[in-house]
SERO-41882 format. One record per residue (C-alpha): chain; x, y, z; residue in one letter. Coordinates in pm, 1 decimal. Layout:
# residues N
+---+----------+----------+----------+---+
| c |        x |        y |        z | r |
+---+----------+----------+----------+---+
| A |        X |        Y |        Z | a |
...
+---+----------+----------+----------+---+
# end
This chain:
# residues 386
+---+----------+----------+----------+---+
| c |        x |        y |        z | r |
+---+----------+----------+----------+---+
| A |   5138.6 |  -6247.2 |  23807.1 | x |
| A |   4876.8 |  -6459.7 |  23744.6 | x |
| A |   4648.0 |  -6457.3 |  23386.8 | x |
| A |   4278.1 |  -6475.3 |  23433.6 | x |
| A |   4116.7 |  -6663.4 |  23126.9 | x |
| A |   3781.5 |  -6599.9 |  23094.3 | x |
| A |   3676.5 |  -6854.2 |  22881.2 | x |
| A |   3280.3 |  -6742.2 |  22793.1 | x |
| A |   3462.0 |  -6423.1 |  22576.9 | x |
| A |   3679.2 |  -6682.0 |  22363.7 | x |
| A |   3396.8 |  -6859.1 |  22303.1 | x |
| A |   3182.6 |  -6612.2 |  22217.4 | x |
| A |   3479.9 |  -6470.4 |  21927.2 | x |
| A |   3494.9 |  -6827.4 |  21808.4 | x |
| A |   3147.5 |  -6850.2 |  21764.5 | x |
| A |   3180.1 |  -6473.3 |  21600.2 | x |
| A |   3416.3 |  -6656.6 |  21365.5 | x |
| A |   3250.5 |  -6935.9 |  21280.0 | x |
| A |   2926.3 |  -6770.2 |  21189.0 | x |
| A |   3153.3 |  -6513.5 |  20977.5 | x |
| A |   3324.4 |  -6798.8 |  20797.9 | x |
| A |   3025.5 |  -6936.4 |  20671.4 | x |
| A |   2840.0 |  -6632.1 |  20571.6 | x |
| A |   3119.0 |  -6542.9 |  20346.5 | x |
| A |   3130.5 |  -6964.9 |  20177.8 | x |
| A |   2727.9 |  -6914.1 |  20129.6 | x |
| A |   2809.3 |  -6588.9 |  19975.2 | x |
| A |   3094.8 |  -6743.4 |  19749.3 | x |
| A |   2872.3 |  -7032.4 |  19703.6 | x |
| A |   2559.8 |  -6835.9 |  19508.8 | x |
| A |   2789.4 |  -6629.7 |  19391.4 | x |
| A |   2911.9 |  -6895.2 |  19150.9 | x |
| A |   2575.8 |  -7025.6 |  19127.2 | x |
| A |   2429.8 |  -6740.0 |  19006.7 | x |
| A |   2743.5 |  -6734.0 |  18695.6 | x |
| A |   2650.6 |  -7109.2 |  18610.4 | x |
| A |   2300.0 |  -6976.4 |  18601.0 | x |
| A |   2390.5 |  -6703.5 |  18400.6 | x |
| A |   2557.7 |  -6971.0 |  18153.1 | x |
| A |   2253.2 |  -7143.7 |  18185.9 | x |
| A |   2079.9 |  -6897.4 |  18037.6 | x |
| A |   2292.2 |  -6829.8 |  17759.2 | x |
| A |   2259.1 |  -7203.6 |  17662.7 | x |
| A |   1894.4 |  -7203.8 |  17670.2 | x |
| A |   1873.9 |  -6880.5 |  17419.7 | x |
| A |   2118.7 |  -7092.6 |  17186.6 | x |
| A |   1858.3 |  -7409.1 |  17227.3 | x |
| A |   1536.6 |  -7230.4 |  17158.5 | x |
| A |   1656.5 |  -7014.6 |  16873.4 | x |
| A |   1828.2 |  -7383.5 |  16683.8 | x |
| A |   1521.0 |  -7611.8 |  16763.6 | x |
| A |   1267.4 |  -7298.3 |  16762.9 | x |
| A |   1089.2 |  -7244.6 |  16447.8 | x |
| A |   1244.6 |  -6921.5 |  16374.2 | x |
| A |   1580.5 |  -7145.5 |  16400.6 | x |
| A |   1425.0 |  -7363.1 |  16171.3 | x |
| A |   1401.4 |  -7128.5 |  15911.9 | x |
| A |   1755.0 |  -6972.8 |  16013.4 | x |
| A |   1872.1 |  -7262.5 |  15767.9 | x |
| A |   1744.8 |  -7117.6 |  15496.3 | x |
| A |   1743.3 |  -6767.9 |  15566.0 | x |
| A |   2085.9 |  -6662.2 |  15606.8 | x |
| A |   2034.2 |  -6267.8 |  15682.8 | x |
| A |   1929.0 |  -6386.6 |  16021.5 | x |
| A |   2237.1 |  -6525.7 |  16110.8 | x |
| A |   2405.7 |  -6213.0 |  16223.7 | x |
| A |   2057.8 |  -6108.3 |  16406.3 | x |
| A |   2084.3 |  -6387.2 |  16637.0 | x |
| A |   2440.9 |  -6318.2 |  16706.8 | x |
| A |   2338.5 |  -5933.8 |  16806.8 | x |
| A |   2033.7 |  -6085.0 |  17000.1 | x |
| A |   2273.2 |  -6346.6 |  17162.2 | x |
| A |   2517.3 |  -6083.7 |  17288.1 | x |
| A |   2255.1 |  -5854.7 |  17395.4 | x |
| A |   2168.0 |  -6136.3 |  17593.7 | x |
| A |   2424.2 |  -6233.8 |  17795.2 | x |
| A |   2518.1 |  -5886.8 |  17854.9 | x |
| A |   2214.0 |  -5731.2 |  18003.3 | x |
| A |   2096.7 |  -5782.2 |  18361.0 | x |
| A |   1743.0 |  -5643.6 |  18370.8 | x |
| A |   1448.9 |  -5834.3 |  18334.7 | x |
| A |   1345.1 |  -6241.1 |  18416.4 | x |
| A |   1491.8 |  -6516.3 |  18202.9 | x |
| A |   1152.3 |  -6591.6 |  18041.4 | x |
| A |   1114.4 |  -6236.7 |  17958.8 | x |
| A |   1464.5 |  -6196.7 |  17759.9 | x |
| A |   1391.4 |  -6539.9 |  17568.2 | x |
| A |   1038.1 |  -6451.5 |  17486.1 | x |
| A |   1162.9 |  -6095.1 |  17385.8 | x |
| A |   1459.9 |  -6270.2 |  17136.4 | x |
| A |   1226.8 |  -6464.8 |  16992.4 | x |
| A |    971.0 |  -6224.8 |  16903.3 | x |
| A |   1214.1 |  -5964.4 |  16778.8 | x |
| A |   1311.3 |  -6257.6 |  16560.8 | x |
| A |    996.4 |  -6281.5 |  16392.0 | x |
| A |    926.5 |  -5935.8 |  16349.1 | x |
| A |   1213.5 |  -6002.8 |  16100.4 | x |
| A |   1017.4 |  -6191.5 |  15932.4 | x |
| A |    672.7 |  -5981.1 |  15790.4 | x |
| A |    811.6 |  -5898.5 |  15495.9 | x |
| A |   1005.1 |  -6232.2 |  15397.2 | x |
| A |    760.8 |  -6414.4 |  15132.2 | x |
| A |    955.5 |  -6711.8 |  15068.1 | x |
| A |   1306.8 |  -6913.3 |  15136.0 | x |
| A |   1559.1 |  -6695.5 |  14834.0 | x |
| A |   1888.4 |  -6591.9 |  14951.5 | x |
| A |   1890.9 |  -6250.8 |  14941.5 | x |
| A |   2267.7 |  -6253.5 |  14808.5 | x |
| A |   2133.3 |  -6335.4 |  14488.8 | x |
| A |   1891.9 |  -6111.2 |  14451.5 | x |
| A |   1940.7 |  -5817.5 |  14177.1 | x |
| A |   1861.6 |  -5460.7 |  14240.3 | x |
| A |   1540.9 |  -5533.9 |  14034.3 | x |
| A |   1397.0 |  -5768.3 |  14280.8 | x |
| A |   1175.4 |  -5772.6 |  14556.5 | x |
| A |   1080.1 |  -6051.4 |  14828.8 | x |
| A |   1230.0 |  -6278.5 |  14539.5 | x |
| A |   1005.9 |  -6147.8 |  14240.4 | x |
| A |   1200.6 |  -6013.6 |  13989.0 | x |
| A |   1041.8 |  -5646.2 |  13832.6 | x |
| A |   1303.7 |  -5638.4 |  13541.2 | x |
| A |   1220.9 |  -5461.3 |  13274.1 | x |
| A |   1337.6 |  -5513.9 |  12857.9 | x |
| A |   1684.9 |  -5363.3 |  12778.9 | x |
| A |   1804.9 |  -5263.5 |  12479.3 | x |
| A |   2088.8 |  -5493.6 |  12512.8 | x |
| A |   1924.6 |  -5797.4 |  12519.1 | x |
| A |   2005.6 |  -6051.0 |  12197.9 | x |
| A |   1669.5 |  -6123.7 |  11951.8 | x |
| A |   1617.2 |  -6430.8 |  11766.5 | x |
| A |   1573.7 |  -6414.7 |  11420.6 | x |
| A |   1330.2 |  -6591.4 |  11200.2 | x |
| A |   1546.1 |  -6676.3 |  10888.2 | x |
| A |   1690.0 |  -6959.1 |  11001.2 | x |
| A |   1730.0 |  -7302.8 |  10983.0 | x |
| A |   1662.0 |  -7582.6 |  11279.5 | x |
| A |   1834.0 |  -7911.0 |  11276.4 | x |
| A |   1749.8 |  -8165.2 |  11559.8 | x |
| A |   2067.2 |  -8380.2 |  11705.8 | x |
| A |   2002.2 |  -8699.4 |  11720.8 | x |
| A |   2326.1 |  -8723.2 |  11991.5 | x |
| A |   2255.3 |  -8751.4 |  12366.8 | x |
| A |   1887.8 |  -8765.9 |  12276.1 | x |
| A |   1611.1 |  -8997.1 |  12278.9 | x |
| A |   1358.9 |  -9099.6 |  12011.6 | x |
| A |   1030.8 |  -8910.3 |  12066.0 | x |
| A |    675.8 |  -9092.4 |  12105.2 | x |
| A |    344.1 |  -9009.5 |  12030.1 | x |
| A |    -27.4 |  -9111.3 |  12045.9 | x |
| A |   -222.3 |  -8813.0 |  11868.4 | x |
| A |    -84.4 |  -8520.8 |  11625.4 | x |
| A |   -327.2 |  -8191.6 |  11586.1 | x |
| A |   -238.6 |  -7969.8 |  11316.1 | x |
| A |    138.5 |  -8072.2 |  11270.0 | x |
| A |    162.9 |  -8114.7 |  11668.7 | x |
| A |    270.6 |  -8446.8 |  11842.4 | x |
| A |     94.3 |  -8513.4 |  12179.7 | x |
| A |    167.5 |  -8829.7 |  12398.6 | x |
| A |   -127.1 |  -8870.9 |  12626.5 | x |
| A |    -60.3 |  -9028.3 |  12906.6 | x |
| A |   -372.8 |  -8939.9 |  13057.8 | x |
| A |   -747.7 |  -9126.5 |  13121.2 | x |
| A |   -881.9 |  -8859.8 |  12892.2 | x |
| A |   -968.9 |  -8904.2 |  12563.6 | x |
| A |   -880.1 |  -8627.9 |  12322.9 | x |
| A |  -1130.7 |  -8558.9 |  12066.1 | x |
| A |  -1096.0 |  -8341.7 |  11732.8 | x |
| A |  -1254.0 |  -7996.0 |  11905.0 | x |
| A |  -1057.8 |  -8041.7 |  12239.1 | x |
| A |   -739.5 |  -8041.4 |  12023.0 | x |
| A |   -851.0 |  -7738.0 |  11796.3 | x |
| A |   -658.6 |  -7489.8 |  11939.4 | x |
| A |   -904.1 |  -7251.1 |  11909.9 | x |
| A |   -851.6 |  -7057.4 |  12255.3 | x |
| A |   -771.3 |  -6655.8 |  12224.4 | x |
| A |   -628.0 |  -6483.1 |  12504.1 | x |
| A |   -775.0 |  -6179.0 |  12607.5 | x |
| A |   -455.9 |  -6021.9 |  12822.6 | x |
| A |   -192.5 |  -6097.9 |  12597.5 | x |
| A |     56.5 |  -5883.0 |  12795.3 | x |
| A |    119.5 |  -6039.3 |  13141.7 | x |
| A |    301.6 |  -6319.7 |  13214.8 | x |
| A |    357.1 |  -6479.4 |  13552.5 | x |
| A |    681.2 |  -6716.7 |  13575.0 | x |
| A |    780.6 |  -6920.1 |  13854.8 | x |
| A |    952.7 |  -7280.4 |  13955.9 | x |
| A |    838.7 |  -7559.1 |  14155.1 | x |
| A |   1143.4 |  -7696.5 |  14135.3 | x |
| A |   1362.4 |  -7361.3 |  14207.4 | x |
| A |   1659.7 |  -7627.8 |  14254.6 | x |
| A |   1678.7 |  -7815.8 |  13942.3 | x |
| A |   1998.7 |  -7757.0 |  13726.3 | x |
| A |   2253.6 |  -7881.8 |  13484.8 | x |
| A |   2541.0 |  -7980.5 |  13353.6 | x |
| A |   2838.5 |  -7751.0 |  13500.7 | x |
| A |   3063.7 |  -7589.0 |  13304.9 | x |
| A |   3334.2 |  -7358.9 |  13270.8 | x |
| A |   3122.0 |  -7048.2 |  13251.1 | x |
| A |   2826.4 |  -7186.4 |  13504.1 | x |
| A |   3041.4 |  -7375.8 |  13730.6 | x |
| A |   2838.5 |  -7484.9 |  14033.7 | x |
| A |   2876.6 |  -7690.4 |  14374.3 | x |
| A |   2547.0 |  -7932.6 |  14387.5 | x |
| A |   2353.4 |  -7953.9 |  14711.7 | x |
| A |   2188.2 |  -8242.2 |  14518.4 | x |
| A |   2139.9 |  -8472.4 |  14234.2 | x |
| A |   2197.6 |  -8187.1 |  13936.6 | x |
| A |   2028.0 |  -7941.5 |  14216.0 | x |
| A |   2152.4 |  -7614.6 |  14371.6 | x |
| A |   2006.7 |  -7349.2 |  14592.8 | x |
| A |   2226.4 |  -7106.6 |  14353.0 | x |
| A |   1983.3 |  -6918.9 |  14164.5 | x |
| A |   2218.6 |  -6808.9 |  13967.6 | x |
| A |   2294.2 |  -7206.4 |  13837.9 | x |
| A |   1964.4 |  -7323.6 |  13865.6 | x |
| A |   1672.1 |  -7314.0 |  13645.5 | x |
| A |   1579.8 |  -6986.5 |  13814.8 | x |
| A |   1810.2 |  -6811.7 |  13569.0 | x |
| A |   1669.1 |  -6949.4 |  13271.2 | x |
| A |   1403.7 |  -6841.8 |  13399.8 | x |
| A |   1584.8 |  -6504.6 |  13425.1 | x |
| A |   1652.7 |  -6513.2 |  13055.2 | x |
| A |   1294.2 |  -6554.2 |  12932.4 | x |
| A |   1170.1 |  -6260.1 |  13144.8 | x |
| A |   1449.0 |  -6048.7 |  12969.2 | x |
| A |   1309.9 |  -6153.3 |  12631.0 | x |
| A |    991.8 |  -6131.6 |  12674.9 | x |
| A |   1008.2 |  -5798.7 |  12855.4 | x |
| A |   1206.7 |  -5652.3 |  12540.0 | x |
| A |    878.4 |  -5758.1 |  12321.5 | x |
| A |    663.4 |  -5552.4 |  12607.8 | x |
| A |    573.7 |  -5838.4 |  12830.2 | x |
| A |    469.1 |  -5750.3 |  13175.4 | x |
| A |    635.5 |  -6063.4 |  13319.8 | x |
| A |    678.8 |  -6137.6 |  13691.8 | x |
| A |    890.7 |  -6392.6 |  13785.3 | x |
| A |    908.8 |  -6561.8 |  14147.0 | x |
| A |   1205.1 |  -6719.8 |  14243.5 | x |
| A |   1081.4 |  -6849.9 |  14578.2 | x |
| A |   1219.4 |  -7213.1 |  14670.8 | x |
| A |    962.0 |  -7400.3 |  14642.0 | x |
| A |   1157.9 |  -7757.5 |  14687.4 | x |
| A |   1383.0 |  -7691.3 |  14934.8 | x |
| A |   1452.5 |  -7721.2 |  15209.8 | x |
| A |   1187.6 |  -8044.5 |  15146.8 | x |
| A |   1146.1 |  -8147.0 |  14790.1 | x |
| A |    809.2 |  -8363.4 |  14903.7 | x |
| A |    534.8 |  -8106.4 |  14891.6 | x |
| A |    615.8 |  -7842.4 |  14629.2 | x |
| A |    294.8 |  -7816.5 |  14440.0 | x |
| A |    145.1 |  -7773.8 |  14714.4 | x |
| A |    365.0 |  -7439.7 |  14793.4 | x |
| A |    381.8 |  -7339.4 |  14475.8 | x |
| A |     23.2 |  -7321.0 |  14428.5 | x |
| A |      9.1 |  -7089.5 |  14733.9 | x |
| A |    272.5 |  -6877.8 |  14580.1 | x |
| A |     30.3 |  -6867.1 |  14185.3 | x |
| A |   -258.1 |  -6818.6 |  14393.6 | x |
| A |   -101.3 |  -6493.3 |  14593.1 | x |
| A |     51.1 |  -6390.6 |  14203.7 | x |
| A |   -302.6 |  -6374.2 |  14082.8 | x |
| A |   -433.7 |  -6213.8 |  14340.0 | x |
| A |   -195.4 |  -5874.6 |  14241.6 | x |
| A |   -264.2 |  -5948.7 |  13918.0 | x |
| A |   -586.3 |  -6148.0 |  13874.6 | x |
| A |   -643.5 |  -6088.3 |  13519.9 | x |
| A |   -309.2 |  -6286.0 |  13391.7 | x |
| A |   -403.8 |  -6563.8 |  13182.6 | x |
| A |     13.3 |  -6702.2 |  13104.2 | x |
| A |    138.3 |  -6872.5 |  13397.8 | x |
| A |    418.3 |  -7038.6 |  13354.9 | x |
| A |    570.0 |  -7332.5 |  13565.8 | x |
| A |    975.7 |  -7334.7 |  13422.2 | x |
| A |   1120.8 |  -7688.3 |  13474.9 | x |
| A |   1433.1 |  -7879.1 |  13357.9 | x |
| A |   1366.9 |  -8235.5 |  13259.8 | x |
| A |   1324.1 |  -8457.6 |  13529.2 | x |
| A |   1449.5 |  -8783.1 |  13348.4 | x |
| A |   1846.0 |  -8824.1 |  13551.4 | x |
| A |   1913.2 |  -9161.5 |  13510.9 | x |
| A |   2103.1 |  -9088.6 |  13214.6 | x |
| A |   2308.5 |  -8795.1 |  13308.3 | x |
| A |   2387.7 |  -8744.2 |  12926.0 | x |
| A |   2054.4 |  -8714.9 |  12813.4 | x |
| A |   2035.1 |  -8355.1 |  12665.4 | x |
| A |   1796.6 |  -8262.1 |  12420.3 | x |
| A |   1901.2 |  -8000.6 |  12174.7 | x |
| A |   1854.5 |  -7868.2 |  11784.2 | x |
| A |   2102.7 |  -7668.8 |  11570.6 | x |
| A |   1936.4 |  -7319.1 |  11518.2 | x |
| A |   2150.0 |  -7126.5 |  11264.2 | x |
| A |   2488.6 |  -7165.3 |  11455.3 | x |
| A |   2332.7 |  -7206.3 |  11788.1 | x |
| A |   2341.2 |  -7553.8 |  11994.8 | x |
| A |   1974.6 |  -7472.4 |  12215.3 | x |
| A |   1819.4 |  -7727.7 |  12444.0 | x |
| A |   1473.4 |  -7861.8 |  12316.0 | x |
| A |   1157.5 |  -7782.3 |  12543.2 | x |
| A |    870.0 |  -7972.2 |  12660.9 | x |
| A |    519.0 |  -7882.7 |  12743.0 | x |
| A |    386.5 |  -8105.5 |  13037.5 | x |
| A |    -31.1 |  -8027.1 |  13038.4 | x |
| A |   -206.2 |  -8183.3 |  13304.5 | x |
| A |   -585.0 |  -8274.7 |  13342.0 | x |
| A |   -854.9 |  -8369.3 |  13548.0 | x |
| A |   -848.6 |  -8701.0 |  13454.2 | x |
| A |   -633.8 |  -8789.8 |  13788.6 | x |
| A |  -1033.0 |  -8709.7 |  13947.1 | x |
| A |   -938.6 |  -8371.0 |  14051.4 | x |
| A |  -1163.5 |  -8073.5 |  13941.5 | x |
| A |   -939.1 |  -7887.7 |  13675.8 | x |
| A |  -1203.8 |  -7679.7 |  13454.4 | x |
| A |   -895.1 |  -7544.0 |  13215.7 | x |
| A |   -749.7 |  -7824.9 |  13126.5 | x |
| A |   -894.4 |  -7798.9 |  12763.2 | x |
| A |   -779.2 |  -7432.0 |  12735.2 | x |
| A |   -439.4 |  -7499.2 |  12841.8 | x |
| A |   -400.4 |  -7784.6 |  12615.2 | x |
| A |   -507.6 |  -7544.9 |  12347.3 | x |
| A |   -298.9 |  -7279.0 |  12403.3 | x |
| A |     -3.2 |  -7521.4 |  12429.1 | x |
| A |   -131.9 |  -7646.1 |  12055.4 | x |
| A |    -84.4 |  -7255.5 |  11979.6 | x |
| A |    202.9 |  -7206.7 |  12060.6 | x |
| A |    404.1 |  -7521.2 |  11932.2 | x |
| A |    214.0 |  -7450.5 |  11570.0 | x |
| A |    414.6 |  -7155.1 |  11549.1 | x |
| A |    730.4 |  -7358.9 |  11700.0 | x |
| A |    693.1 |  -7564.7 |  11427.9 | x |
| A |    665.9 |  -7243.3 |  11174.7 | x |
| A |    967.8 |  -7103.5 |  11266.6 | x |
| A |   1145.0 |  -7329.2 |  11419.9 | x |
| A |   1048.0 |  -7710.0 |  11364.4 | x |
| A |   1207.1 |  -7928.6 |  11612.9 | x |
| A |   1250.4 |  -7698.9 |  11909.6 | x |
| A |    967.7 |  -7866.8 |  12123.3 | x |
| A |    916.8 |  -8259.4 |  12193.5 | x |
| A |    569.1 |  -8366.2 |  12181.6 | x |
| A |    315.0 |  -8214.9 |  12470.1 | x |
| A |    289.6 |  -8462.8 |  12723.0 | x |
| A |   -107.5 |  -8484.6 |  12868.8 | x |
| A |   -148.6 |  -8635.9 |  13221.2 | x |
| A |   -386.1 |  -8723.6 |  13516.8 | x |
| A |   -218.3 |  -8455.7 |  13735.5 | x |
| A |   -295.9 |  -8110.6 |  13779.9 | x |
| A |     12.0 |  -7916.3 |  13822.2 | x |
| A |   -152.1 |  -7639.7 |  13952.5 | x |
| A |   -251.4 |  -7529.9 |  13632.5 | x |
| A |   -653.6 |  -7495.5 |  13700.4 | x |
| A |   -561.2 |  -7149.5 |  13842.1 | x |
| A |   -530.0 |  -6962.4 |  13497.2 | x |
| A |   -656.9 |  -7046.3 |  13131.6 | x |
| A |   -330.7 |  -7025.2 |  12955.0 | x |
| A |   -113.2 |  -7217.9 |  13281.2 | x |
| A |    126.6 |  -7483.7 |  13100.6 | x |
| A |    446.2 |  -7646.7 |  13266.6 | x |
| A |    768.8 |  -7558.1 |  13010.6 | x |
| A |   1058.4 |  -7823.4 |  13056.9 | x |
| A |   1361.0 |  -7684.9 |  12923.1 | x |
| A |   1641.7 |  -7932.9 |  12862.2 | x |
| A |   1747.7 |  -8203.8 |  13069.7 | x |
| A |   2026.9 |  -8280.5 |  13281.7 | x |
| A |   2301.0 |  -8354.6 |  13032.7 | x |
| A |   2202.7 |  -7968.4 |  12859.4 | x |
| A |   2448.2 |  -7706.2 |  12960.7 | x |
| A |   2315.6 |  -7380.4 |  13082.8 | x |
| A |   2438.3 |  -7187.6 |  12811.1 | x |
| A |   2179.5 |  -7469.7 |  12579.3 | x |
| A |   1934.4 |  -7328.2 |  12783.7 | x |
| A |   1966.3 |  -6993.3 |  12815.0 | x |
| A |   1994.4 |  -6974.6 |  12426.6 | x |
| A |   1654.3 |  -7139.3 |  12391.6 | x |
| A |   1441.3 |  -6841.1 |  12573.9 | x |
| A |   1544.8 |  -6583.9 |  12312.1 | x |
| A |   1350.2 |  -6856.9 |  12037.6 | x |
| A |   1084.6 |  -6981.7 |  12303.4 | x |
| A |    989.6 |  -6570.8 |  12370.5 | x |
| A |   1022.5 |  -6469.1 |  12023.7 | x |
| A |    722.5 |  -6777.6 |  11947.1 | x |
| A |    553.1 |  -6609.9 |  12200.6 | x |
| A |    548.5 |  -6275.4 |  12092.6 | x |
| A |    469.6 |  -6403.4 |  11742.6 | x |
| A |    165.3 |  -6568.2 |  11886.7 | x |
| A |     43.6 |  -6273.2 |  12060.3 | x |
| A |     56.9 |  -6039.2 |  11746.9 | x |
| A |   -198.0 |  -6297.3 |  11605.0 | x |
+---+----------+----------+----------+---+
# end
């Protein structure tokens, strides 16, 4: 028996084959293509959202975090839609986040009595006053002997300024006509002291945290508890104003006075709370004996227009600095170093009564300082009565 090949039907199945072979490698082909796309993807969401500027601000606002983990796994899940339109919708979801974040606090630290990083606390019967009948001794230990070019009235004032200071500009003659509000705030939200057992801290700088609860921001804290139990209205903004860049933070703290007054426009006491500056010796600390108590000495810093800046209030402020260390030295002489007057503005030709208040230095613990709001808000309150 003889087998008849027909060789045009072989060829046509091979060619069948052939043509079915590499349908199915093209298929298996884009089919991984389209998974290293999809990784693609995923990769370019992680870019944009670390180099984007909502990323940007991811470093300082750490309730995002878990927001662009959600938005991340959303992503990578879902299939509907174009790439562009999933990173453009991340993104903008992102900063919807943001409308009603004013500034760079960690919301961790925030109290109950806070909002956007302005502290609403109000006096509690709890809180410790100072009393009047004591006596002040300065220490001479850790501290540094105090100059001066001009004394009004018992007050020392080292000007450091191109202004001259004549007998009326240093009359403190200046009355406040809203003695009641107060608005307290930090350029330098960062600066801080000496750790200790009770205020341990880890620094994120040179005697600088981002801790509010180490950092000047809670002696700031302090004063708005004292003054509130004498019926202050006192708001206090804790934004971070030097960090996450320490170059620039007049500049955002006068946006952050400027958007203070404008909710309360008739405020006449602002008050810029610093910790001395001077950190080459890192056991400088100011301080005087009151009764029993070891407080950290304070510093008014005034500035002018003599730096060729337009600064109207300079004169007032300077006044009601005078005003205020008179009755320092009343009731408790030594407390504050002599008012230093310079060419700069600090801000402080957006209210009448605006005054930078260094308290302590960087050797001063933060007990020291916490001790000397109770004195520095009972002066205060004595000067308002007047």
């Amino acid at each position: 028996m003889i087998t008849v090949i027909d060789f045009k039907t072989i060829l046509k199945y091979l060619l069948f084959a052939i043509i079915l072979f590499t349908i199915l490698s093209c298929a298996k082909y884009f089919s991984k293509q389209k998974t290293d796309f999809s990784k693609l993807e995923t990769d370019m969401l992680w870019h944009m959202e670390n180099y984007s500027f909502v990323g940007c601000l991811e470093d300082t606002l750490p309730d995002l975090q878990g927001k662009k983990e959600q938005k991340l796994k959303e992503f990578t899940t879902t299939t509907r839609g174009s790439t562009a339109k999933r990173l453009l919708g991340v993104e903008l979801s992102l900063l919807n986040s943001l409308e009603d974040i004013e500034d760079f606090s960690d919301p961790s630290s925030q109290t109950p009595d806070e909002v956007d990083g302005v502290s609403t606390q109000t006096s509690s019967s709890e809180v410790d006053l100072a009393k009047t009948d004591v006596t002040t001794q300065e220490i001479k230990e850790n501290n540094i002997t105090a100059t001066f070019t001009n004394e009004a009235s018992g007050v020392k004032i080292k000007n450091q300024s191109q202004c001259e200071l004549t007998q009326e500009i240093l009359n403190p003659d200046f009355e406040l006509s809203n003695k009641k509000d107060v608005i307290l705030f930090h350029t330098h939200t960062c600066e801080s002291y000496t750790p200790t057992e009770t205020f341990p801290y880890e620094m994120t700088g040179t005697y600088r945290t981002t801790d509010l609860n180490y950092s000047v921001s809670r002696v700031g804290d302090e004063l708005q508890q004292q003054l509130s139990s004498y019926g202050f209205e006192v708001t206090h903004d804790k934004t971070l104003h030097d960090y996450p860049a320490y170059s620039g933070s007049y500049n955002r703290s006068y946006e952050t006075v400027k958007r203070l007054l404008q909710v309360k426009p008739e405020t006449q006491m602002v008050i810029d709370l610093h910790r001395d500056a001077i950190g080459s010796n890192n056991n400088y600390a100011p301080c005087v004996k009151i009764g029993e108590e070891t407080v950290a000495q304070l510093m008014f810093v005034i500035g002018t227009n003599g730096g060729g800046l337009e600064h109207p209030n300079w004169q007032q402020n300077l006044k009601f600095a005078i005003r205020i260390q008179q009755k320092a030295n009343e009731l408790y002489p030594g407390l504050f170093r002599p008012i230093v007057l310079r060419d700069s503005r600090y801000n402080q030709q957006l209210a009448s009564a605006a005054t930078i208040i260094e308290v302590g230095a960087t050797g001063n613990t933060m007990e020291q300082c916490l001790l000397s709001m109770k004195y520095l808000a009972k002066i205060i309150s004595e000067v308002e009565k007047e």
